[in-house]
GUDOMAR-997673 format. One line per field, with one value per residue (C-alpha): residue number from 1; residue in three letters; x, y, z. Coordinates in steps of 0.001 Angstrom, whole numbers, plus 500000, padded with zeros to 6 digits. Layout:
num = [NUM/...] $
residu = [ALA/...] $
x = [X/...] $
y = [Y/...] $
z = [Z/...] $
REM end
This chain:
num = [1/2/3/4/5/6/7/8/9/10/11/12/13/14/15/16/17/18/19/20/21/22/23/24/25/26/27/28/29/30/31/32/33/34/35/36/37/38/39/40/41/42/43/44/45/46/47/48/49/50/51/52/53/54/55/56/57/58/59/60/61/62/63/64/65/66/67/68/69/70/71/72/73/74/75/76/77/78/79/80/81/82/83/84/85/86/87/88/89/90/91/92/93/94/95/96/97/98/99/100/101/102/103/104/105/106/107/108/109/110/111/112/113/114/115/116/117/118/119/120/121/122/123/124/125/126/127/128/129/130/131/132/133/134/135/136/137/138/139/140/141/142/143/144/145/146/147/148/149/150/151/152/153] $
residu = [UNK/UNK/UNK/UNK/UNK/UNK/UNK/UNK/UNK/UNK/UNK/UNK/UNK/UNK/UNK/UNK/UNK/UNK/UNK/UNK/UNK/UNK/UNK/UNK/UNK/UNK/UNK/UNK/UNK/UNK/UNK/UNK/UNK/UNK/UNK/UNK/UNK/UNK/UNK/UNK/UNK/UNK/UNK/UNK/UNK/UNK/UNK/UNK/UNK/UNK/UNK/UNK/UNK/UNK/UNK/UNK/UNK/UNK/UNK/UNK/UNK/UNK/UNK/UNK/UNK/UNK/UNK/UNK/UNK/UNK/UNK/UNK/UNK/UNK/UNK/UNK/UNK/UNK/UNK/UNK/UNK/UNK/UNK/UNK/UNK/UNK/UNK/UNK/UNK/UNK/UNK/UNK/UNK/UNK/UNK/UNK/UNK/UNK/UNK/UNK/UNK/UNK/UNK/UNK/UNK/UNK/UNK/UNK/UNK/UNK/UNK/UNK/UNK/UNK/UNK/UNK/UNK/UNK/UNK/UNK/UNK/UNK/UNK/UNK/UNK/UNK/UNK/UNK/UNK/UNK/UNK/UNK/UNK/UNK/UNK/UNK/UNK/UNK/UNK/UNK/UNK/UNK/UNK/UNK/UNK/UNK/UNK/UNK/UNK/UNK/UNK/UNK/UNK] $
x = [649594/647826/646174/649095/650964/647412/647641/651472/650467/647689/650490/649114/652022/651210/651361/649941/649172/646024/646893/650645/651855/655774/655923/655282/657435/660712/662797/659807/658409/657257/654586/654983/652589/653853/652336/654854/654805/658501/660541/659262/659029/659208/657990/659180/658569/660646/663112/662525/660750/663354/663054/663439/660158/661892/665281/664024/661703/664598/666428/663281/663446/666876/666757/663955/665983/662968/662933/660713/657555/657016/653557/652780/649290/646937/646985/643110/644317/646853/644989/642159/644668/646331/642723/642731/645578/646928/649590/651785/652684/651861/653852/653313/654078/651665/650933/649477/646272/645674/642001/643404/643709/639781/640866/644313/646937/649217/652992/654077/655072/659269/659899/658580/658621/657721/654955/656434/653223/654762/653261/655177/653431/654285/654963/654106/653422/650192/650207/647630/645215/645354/648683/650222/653147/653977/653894/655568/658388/658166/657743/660479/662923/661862/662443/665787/666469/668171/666262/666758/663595/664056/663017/662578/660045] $
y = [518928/516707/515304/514848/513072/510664/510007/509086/506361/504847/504230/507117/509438/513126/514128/511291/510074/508669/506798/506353/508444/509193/505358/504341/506722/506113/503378/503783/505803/509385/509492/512992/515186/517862/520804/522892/526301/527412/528011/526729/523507/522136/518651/517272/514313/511683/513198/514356/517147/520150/522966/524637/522388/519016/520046/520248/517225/515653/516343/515747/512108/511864/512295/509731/507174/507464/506603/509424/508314/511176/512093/515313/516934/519364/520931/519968/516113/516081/517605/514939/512223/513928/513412/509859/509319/508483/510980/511868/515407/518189/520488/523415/526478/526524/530026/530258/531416/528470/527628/524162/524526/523797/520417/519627/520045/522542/523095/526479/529297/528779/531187/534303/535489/538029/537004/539565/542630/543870/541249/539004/535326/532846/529325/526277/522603/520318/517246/514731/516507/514764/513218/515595/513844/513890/517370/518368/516431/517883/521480/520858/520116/523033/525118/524129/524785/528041/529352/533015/535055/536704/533660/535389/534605] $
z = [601207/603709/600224/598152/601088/601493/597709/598189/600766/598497/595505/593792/592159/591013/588546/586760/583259/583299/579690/580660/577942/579771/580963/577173/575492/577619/576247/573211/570847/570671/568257/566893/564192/562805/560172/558507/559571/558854/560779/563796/561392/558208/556643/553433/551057/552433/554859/558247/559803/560041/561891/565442/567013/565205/566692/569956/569912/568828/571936/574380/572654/573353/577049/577305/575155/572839/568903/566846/564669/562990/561085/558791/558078/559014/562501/562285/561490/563975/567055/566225/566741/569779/570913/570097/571335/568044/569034/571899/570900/567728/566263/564209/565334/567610/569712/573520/571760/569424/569215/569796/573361/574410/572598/573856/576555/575594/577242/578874/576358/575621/572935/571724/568637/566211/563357/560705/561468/564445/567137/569268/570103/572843/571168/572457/571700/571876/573872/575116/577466/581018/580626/583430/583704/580567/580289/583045/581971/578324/580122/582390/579326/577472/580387/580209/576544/575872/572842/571547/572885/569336/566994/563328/560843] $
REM end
């Protein structure tokens, strides 16, 4: 406490983004990658990402007054560029146990769902590791969202 409240006086603001990922993406763009992995999303030639993850990104956008660049490819692709910071947040599906989190930050389970062999999986989505703000602000949203805890394959 005594910390945070030291940290407060020097200008310093927790959490923080070390890259300023939530200070560039209001008013901007969300850079988002997604990998189809129906029906948590779905890319096609052309159009839009579809799907619950899209939906919901959509919204997140929304209440950050922030246009979409969406890109589609391979979760291995995408988490690279999360890494680079090509990318401000992945899609795909993505359950608490992805191997991708040793690479990335990834948000607080918000849905559960079957996987069609009698297990259930926490979902979740990848975002730039050390950009605390910006996840708490994409956690904080999801929390919010009112998704059934029965998603269907």
């Amino acid at each position: 406490m005594l910390a945070a409240g030291l940290l407060t006086g020097c200008g310093i603001s927790l959490p923080a983004d070390p890259e300023g990922t939530l200070d560039r993406v209001r008013d901007g763009q969300l850079r988002v990658g997604v990998s189809t992995n129906a029906p948590w999303t779905e890319t096609r030639d052309g159009a839009e990402p579809a799907g619950i993850e899209p939906d919901l990104v959509r919204e997140f956008a929304a209440t950050l007054n922030a246009d979409i660049r969406w890109s589609e490819g391979g979760e291995e692709k995408l988490v690279d560029e999360l890494e680079r910071g090509n990318l401000d947040l992945v899609l795909g599906g993505l359950t608490k146990d992805t191997p991708w989190a040793e690479k990335v930050a990834v948000t607080a389970p918000y849905a559960e769902a079957p996987d069609g062999h009698g297990e259930t999986h926490k979902h979740v989505m990848a975002a730039p590791p050390g950009e605390n703000a910006f996840l708490v602000e994409l956690e904080d949203f999801l929390a919010q969202q009112e998704l059934r805890q029965e998603v269907q394959p």
